[in-house]
C-alpha positions in Angstrom: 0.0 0.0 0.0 1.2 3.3 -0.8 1.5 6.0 2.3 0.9 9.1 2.1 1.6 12.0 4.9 -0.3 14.8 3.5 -3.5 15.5 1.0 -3.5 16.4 -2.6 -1.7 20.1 -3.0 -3.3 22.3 -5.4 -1.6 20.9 -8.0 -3.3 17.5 -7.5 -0.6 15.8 -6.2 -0.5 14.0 -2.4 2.8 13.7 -0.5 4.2 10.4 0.1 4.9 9.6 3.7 8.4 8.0 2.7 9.6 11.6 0.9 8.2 13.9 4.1 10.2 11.6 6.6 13.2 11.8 4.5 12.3 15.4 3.3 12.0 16.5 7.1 15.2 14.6 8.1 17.4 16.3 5.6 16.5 19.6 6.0 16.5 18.8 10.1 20.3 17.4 9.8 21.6 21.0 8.3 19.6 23.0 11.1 21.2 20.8 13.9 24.2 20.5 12.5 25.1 24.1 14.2 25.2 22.9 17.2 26.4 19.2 17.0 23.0 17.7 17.1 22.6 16.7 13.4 22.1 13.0 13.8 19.6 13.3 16.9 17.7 15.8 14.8 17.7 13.5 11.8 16.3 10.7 13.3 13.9 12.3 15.0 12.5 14.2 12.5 12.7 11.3 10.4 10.2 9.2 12.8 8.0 12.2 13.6 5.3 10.7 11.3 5.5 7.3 11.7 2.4 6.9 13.1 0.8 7.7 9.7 1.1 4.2 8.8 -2.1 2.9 10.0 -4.4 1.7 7.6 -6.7 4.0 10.1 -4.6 7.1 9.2 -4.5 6.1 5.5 -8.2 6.3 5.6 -8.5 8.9 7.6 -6.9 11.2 4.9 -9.1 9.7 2.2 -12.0 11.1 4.3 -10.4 14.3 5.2 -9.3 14.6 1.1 -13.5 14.2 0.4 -15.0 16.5 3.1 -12.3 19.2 3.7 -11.9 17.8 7.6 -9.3 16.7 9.8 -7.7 13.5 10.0 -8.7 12.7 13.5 -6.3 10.1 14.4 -3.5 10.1 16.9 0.1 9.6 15.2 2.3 10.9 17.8 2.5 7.5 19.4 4.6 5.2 17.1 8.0 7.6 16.3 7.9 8.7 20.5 8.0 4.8 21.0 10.9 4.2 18.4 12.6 7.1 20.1 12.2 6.1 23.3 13.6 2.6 22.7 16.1 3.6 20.7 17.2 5.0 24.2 16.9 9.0 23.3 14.6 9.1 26.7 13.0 12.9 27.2 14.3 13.6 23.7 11.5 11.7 22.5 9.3 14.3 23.7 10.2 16.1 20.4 8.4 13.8 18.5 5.2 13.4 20.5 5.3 17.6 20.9 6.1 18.1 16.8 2.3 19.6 17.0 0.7 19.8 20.7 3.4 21.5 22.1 6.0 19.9 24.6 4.6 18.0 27.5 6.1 17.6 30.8 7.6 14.2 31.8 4.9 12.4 33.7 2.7 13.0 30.2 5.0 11.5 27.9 5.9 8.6 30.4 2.2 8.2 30.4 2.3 8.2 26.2 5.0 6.0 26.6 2.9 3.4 28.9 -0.2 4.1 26.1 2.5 2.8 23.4 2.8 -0.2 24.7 -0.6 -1.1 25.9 -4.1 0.4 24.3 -2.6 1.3 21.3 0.4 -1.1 21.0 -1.2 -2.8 17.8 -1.4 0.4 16.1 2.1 1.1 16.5 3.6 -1.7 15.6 1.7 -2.0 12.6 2.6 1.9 11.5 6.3 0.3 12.4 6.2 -2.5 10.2 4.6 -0.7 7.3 6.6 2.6 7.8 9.9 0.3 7.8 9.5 -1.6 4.9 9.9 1.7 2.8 12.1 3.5 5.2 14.3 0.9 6.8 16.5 3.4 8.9 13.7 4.5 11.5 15.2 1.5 13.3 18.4 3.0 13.6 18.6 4.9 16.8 21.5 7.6 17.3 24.0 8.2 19.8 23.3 11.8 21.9 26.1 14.3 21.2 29.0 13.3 22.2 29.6 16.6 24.4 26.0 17.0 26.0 27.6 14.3 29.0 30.7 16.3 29.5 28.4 19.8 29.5 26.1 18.2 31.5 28.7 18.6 34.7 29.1 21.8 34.6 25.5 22.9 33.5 23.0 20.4 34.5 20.0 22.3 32.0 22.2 22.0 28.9 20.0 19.4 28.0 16.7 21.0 28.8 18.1 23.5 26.0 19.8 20.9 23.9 15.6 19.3 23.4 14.4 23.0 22.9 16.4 23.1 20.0 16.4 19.9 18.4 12.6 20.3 19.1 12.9 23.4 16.6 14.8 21.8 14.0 12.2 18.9 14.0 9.0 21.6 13.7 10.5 23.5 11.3 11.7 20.1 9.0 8.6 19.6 9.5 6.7 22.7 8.5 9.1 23.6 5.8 8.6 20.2 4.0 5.0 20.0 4.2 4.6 24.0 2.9 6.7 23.0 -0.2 4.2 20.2 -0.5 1.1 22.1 -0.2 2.7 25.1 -2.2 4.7 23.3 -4.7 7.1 25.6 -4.2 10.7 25.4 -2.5 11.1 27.6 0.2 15.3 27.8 0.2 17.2 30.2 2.9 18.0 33.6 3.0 20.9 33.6 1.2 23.0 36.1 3.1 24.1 35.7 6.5 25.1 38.5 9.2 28.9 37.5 9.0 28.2 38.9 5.3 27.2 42.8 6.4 29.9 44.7 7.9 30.9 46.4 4.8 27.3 47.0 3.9 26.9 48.3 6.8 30.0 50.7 7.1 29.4 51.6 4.0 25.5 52.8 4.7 26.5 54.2 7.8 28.9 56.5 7.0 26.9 58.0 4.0 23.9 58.4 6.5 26.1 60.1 8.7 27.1 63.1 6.3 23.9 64.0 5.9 22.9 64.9 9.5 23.4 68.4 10.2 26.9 68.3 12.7 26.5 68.2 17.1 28.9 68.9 19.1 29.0 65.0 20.8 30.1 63.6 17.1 33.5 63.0 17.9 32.1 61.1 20.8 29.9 58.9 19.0 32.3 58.3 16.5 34.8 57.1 19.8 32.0 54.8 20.9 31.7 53.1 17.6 35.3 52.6 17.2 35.4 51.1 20.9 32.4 48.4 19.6 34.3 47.6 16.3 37.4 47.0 17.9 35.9 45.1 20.8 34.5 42.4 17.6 37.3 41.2 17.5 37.6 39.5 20.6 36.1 36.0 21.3 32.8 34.6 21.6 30.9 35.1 25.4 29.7 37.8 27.2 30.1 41.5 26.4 29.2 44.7 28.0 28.7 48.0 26.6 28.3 50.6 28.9 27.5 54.5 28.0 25.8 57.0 28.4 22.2 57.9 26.6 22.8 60.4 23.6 26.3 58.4 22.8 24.8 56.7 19.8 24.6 52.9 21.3 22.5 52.0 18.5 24.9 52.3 15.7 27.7 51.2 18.0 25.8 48.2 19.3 25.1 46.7 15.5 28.7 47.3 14.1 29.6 45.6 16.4 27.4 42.6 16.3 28.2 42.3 12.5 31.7 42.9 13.0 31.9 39.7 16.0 29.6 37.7 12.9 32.4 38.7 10.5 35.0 37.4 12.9 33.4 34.3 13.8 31.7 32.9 10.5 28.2 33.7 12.5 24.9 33.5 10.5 22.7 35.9 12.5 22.7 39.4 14.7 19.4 39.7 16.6 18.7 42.8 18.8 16.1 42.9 21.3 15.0 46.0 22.8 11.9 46.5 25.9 9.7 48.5 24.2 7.8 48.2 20.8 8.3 51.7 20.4 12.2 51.5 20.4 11.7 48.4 18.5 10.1 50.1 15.7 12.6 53.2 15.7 15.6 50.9 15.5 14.3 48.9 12.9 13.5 52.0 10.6 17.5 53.0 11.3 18.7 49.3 10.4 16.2 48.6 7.2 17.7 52.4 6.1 21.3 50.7 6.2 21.0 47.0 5.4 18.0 46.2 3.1 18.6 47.1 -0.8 15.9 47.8 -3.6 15.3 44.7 -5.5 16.7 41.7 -2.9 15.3 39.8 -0.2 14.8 42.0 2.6 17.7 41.9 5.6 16.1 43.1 8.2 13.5 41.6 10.1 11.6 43.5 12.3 9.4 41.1 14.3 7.1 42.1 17.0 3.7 42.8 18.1 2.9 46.1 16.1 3.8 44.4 12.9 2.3 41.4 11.9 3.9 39.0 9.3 0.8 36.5 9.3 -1.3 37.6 6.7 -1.5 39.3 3.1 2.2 40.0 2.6 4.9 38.3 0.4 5.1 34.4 1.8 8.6 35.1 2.1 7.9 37.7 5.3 5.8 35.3 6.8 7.9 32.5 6.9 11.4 34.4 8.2 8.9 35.8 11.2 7.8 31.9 12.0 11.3 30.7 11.8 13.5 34.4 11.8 15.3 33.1 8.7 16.6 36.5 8.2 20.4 37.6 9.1 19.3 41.0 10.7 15.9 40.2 13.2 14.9 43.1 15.5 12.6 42.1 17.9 11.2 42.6 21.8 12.9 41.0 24.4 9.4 40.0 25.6 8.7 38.0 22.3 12.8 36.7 22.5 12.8 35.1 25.9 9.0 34.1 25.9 10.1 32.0 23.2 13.4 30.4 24.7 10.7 28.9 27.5 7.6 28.8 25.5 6.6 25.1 24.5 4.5 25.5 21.8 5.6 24.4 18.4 4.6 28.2 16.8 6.8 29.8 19.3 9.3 28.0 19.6 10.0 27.3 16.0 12.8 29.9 15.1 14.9 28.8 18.3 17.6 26.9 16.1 18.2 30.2 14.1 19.5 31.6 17.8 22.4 29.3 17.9 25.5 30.8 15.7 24.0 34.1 16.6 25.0 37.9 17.9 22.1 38.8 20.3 22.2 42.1 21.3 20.0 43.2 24.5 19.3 47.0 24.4 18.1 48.3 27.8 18.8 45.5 29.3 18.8 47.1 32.4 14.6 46.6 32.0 14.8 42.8 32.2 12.5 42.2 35.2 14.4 41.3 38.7 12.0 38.3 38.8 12.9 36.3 36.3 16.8 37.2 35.8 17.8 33.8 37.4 16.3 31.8 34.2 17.1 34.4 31.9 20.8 34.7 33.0 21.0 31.0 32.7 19.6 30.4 29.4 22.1 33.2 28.3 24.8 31.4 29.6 23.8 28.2 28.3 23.6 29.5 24.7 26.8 31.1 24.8 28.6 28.3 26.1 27.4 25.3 24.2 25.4 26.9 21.1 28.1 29.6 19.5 25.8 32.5 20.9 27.7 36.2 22.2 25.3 38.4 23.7 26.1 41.7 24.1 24.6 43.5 26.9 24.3 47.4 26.4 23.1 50.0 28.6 23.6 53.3 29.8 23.2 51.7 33.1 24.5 48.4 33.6 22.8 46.0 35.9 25.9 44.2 38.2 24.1 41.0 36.6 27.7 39.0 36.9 27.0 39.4 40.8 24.0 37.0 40.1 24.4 33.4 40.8 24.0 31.9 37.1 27.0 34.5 36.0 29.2 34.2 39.0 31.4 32.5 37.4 31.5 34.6 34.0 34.2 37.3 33.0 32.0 39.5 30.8 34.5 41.7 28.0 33.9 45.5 28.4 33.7 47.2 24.7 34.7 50.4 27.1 37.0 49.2 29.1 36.9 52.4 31.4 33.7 53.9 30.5 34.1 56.5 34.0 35.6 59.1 31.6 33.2 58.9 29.0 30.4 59.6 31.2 32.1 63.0 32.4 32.7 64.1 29.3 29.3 63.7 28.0 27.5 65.1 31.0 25.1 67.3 29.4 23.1 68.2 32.6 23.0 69.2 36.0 20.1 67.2 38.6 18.3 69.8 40.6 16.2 67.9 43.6 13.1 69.1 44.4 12.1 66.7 47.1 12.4 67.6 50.4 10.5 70.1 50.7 8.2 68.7 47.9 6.6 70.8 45.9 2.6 70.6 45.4 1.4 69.4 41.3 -0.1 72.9 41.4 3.8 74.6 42.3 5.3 71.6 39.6 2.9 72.8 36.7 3.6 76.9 37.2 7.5 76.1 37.0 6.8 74.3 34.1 5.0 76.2 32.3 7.3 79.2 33.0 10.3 77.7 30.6 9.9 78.3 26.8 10.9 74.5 26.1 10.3 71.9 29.2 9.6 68.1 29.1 7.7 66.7 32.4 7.9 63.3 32.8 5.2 61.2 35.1 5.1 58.1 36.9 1.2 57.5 36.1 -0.9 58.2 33.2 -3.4 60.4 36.0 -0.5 62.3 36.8 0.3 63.0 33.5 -2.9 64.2 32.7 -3.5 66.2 36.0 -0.3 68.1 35.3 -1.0 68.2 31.7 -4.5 70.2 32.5 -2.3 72.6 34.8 0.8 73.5 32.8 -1.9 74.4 30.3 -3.6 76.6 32.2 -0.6 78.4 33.7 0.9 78.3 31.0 -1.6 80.6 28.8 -2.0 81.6 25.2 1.0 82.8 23.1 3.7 80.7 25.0 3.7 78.0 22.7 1.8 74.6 22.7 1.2 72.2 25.6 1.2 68.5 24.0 0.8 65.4 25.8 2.0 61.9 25.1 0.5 58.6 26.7 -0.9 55.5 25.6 -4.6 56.8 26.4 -3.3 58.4 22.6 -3.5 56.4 19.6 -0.7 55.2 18.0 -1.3 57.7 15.3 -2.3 60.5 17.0 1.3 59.9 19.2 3.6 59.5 16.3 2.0 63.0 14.8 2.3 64.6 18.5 6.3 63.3 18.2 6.6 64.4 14.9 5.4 67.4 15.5 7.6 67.8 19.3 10.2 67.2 17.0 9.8 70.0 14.5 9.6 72.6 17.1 12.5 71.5 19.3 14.6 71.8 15.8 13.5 75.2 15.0 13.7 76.7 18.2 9.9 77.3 19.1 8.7 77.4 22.7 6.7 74.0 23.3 6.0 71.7 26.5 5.2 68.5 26.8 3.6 66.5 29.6 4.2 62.5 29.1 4.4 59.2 30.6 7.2 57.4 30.7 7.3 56.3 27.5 9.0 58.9 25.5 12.0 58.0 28.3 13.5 55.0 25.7 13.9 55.0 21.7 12.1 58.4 21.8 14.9 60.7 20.0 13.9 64.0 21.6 16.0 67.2 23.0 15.0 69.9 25.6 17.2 72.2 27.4 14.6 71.7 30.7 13.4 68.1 31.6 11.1 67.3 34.8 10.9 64.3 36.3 8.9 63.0 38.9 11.1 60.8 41.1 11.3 57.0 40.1 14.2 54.9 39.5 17.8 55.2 39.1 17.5 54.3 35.5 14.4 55.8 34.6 15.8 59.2 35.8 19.4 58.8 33.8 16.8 57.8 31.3 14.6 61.1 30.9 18.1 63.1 31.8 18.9 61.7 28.2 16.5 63.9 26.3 17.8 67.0 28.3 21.0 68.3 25.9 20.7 65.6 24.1 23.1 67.1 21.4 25.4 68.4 24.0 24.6 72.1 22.5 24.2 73.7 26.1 26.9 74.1 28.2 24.6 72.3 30.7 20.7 71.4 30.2 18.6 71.5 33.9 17.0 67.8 35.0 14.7 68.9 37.9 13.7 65.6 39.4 10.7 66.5 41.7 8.3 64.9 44.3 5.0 65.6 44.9 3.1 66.9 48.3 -0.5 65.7 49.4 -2.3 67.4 51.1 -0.4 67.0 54.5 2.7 68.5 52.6 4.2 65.0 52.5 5.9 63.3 49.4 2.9 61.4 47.7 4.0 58.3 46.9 1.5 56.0 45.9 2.4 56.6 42.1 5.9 54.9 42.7 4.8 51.4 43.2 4.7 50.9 39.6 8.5 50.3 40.2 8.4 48.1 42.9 11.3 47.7 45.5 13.6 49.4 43.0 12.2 53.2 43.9 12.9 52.2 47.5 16.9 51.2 46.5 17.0 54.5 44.3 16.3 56.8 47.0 18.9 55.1 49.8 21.5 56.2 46.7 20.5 58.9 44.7 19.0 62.6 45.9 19.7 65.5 48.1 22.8 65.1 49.5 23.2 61.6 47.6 24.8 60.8 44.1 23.3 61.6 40.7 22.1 58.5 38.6 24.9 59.2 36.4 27.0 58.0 39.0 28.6 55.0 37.6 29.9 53.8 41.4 26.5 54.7 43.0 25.0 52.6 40.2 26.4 49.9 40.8 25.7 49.8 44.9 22.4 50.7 43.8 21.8 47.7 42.2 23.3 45.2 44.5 21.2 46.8 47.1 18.2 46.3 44.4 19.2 43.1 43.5 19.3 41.9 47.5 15.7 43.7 48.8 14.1 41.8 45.9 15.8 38.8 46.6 16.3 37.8 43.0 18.8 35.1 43.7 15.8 33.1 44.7 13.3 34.5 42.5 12.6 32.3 39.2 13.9 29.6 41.0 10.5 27.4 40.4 11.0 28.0 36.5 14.5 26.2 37.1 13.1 23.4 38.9 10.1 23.1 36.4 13.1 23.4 33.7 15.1 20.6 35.9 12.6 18.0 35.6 11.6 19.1 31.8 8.3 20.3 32.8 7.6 22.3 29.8 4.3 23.5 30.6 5.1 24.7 33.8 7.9 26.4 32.9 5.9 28.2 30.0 3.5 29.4 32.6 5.6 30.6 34.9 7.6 32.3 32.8 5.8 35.4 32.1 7.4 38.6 31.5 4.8 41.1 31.7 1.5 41.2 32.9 -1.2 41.8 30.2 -3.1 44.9 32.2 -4.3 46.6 29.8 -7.1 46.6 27.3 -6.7 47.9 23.7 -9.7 50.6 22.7 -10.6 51.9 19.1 -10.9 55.1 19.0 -10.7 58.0 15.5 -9.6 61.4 17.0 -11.7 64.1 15.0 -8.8 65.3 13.0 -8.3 61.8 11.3 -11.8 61.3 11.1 -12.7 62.8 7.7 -9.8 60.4 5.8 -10.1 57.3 8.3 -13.6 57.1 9.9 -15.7 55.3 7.7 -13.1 52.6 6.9 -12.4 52.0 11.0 -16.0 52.3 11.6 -16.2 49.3 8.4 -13.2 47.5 9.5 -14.9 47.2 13.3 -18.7 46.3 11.4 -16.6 43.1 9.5 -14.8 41.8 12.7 -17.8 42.2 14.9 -20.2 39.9 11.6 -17.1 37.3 12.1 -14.7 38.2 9.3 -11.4 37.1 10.7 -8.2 38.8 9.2 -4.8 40.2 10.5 -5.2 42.5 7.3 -8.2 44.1 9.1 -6.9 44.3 12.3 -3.4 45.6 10.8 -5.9 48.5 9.8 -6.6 49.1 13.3 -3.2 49.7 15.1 -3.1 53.6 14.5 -6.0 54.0 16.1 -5.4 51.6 19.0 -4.9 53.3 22.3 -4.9 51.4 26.0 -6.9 51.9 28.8 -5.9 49.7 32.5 -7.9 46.1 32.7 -9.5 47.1 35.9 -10.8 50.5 34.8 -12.4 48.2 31.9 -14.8 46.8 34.0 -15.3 49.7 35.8 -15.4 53.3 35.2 -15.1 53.2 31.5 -17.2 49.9 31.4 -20.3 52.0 29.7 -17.9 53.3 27.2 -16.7 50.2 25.3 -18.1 48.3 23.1 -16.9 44.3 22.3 -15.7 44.2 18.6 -13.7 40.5 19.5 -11.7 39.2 21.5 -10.3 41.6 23.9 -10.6 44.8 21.6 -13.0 47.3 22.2 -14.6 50.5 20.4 -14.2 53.5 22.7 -17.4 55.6 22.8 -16.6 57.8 25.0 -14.5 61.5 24.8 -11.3 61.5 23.0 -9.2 64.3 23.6 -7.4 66.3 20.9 -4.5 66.5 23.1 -4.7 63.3 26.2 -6.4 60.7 23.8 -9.1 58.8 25.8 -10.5 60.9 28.8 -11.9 58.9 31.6 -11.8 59.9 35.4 -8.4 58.1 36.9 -7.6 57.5 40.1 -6.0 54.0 39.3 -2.0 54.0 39.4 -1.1 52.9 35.5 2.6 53.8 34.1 2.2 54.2 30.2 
């Protein structure tokens, strides 16, 4: 009988079970072989299928062919069993995952016990028939000869070693059955990163001669000669610290493709906290990289830009698998995918080994779940030709932390104390003790021809937004706002706009969240900012002077009295235990956050009231006993808090209402399409969960899912206006 793995293709042709196993194993063997897994890989993707060798299955495709349905038969069973015996133990998990998703340990032992009772017969007759055309699935492999010798020194080098054979296999797997179903070849991007540093140094420097001059050039051009010359050094751990404004961007890129030249590596991926500072950099890297007329370079890969639908096939299968040698992306969407499980997720982890990953801001990784961030990190760059460059204008003292104790990271500056004098562009004036009132905050404000206030909370933001308006009166120049309660559109036109202002000279302020803090290329000689942490302050200080054309720009860092005259400080516990470290270092009388020694006491005194050391530790015991379900639950990196709203602000609506107002009408009558909801995004604010089912409850209206269609008053300045008392940072 002849097997067959998948239905007739559009073309009329089905797809023999025999050429998908070996189809799958080929293209399996050249993923793995990266990382000295090829044979496991191989064989495992070469029995992932076995199972379809029941006369059951057969039939069960016949029927699906004739009434456009699902196979509905269980085929996991029979290659987990030949794995399993062919003594590959939780590596057989791959196989019995290739679809579900991993499974923890007591599942697949229970598979295992399944195997060989209730559905024994079916197994061994999808063996025998499978075999008979594909003789090697009994010819087990050998684990890598240096996972037992890794395994002393890092017992979840394993754990890692099944995350990425598991990727290899699903993406065999997908890769083989799409050129089925497409009857087209889908081959690899044909450069790699270790092929872009002259590309790069070439775009770079021509971009450069076109920006009017600052007087920090020379400075950035130090920087970027510090990176390049710093790629030369070996694979590991890198740090780059300096300070904002000193052109990190550039720097951290050349030299990611510089260390790729070095090293023969295939791909650079940078991973930044915010979408916003995602979307920025990408723009700067597509601008250098990407060429008219050739595959595109740069990937940019997170969740404002969706690859899924009604683009070129070729986008959406480098954001399933990145198979691009430039991917920008969040760090949310990077590590949620090192511990996810399911097969969509964790389908582009092979393309991390061989890799540069650079993490911008990686001072925002959260204290909770550094332990089993650290330790992947480590694992990749010890036993899957990974470096990771850390860069920050404040640097964590993450090699105090137990999973890095042991690592000697390589500076890029190896005494960055200098640098950060000579680009000090401001000086920190303290307005805490006494506090001023919002009321007192708002008329200083509003007194300076250019200012930037910064707020912990968007109902401070908005308060004080209200107040600098009103002190500041007509003819001094505009009051804008920026929050997420705005609309993605109606934020980039406010920045475009802060932007045209600042350039000429005009008088403007702006009252914002802390949002424009990263990625957010502004520059004002006067910067507020209500107190918060050491890095969110050093942060904001970074659009004060930003182009150094001051002798010295003024950062007035500021608390705020209630009504007793006390600091108010509800607004701070948005930040946790890390406001409570900032102010034992940093204030009146105490160091500035620019304070590279104070810095670093800060965050070991951080690091120790939040007790990382033994927060994350149950993801590491889930990850030690390769409970993969538990460890993609408990690995969460943010909170989802917030609801997205739909809103058109008036001065869009003429152009873009009727086709929102259409766009929500299909979604709501069941039309499913990223295409439509890619429509949506500029004019996608957020409003907090808990004010959802509250105050702003009889102003929404369900399109799907989670999205909503705000009803109520939309600001022309604040976006979506709803009473506030709730404590919500963007």
């Amino acid at each position: 009988m002849q097997l067959w793995a998948h239905s007739a293709n559009t073309h009329g042709k089905r797809h023999s079970l025999e050429d998908h196993l070996r189809g799958a194993r080929e293209r399996a063997l050249r993923k793995a072989a990266k990382f000295g897994a090829a044979e496991l890989a191989a064989y495992l993707a070469l029995v992932h299928d076995v199972g379809k060798g029941t006369c059951a299955w057969q039939a069960g495709l016949r029927r699906a062919e004739a009434d456009n349905g699902p196979v509905g038969i269980p085929h996991k069973h029979a290659g987990t069993w030949l794995a399993a015996k062919a003594g590959l133990d939780v590596f057989s998990g791959v196989v019995f995952g290739h679809h579900g998703g991993l499974v923890s340990l007591p599942d697949l032992e229970a598979a295992l016990r399944e195997a060989d009772g209730d559905l024994s017969a079916a197994v061994r007759e999808a063996i025998d028939s499978v075999g008979a055309v594909v003789p090697e699935i009994h010819d087990g492999p050998t684990l890598p000869a240096w996972l037992e010798p890794a395994l002393g020194s890092d017992p979840l080098v394993a754990e890692v070693l099944l995350r990425m054979v598991f990727s290899t296999v699903v993406d065999a797997d997908f890769l083989d059955t799409d050129e089925h179903a497409t009857g087209m070849p889908r081959p690899e991007h044909p450069l790699a990163a270790r092929d872009l540093a002259d590309r790069y140094e070439q775009a770079l420097a021509a971009a450069l001669a076109k920006r009017p001059p600052t007087p920090i050039d020379g400075i950035r051009r130090r920087v970027y000669a510090h990176a390049v010359a710093a790629a030369d050094g070996p694979q590991g751990f890198y740090r780059m610290a300096a300070p904002t404004g000193s052109g990190k961007t550039f720097a951290a890129a050349g030299f990611a493709l510089h260390h790729a030249r070095r090293h023969g590596l295939d791909r650079v991926i940078v991973a930044v906290p915010y979408t916003s500072i995602t979307e920025q950099n990408a723009q700067e890297y597509h601008a250098l990289l990407d060429r008219v007329g050739e595959l595109p370079v740069v990937l940019e890969h997170h969740s404002a830009v969706d690859l899924d639908a009604g683009r070129d096939p070729r986008a959406k299968l480098a954001a399933e698998n990145w198979d691009a040698p430039f991917v920008v992306t969040t760090t949310v969407r990077l590590f949620e995918s090192l511990f996810d499980r399911r097969p969509s997720a964790v389908r582009r982890l092979h393309n991390i080994a061989r890799s540069v990953i650079v993490l911008d801001e990686v001072q925002s990784l959260p204290d909770g779940l550094l332990v089993p961030i650290l330790s992947m990190l480590r694992t990749l760059t010890e036993h899957f030709g990974v470096t990771v460059l850390l860069a920050s204008a404040t640097q964590p003292t993450l090699f105090d932390l137990a999973p890095l104790k042991q690592v000697r990271p390589r500076d890029v500056i190896a005494d960055p104390g200098p640098l950060y004098a000579e680009l000090s562009r401001v000086s920190y004036i303290w307005q805490c003790n006494p506090a001023p009132t919002l009321e007192e905050v708002a008329a200083d404000a509003a007194a300076c021809p250019s200012v930037l206030v910064i707020c912990n909370t968007t109902a401070q933001a908005a308060d004080l937004h209200r107040l600098v308006e009103r002190e500041r009166g007509a003819g001094s120049g505009p009051v804008l706002h920026l929050s997420t309660r705005m609309v993605a559109r109606h934020r980039r036109d406010t920045i475009d706009v802060i932007r045209e202002l600042t350039a000429a000279g005009a008088p403007v302020a702006v009252v914002s969240t802390q949002l424009v803090e990263a990625g957010v290329d502004l520059d004002f000689p006067v910067v507020y900012r209500a107190f918060a942490t050491a890095e969110a302050m050093q942060q904001a200080a970074g659009r004060c002077n930003r182009a150094g054309r001051l002798a010295k720009g003024r950062v007035v860092v500021f608390d705020i009295a209630g009504p007793d005259g006390e600091p108010q400080t509800k607004g701070e516990t948005v930040y946790g235990a890390a406001v409570g470290a900032t102010r034992a270092h940093f204030g009146p009388d105490r160091a500035f956050p620019d304070d590279l020694d104070a810095l670093d006491a800060y965050y070991r005194d951080r690091f120790t009231r939040t007790n990382v050391d033994k927060e994350g530790k149950d993801v590491q015991k889930a990850r030690g006993r390769f409970d993969f379900p538990a460890t993609a639950r408990l690995f969460r990196m943010i909170d989802d808090l917030s609801v997205p709203v739909v809103a058109v602000p008036d001065r869009y609506e003429q152009e873009y209402g009727p086709r929102i107002r259409q766009v929500l009408g299909l979604l709501r009558s069941g039309v499913s399409s990223m295409d439509l909801m890619r429509e949506l995004r500029p004019f996608t604010a957020t409003i907090p969960k808990n004010m959802a089912f509250d105050d702003a409850a009889p102003f929404l209206s369900p399109v799907v899912g989670d999205l909503y269609e705000w009803l109520g008053d939309y600001s022309d300045t604040r976006g979506v206006e709803i009473t506030d008392t709730q404590e919500y940072v963007f």
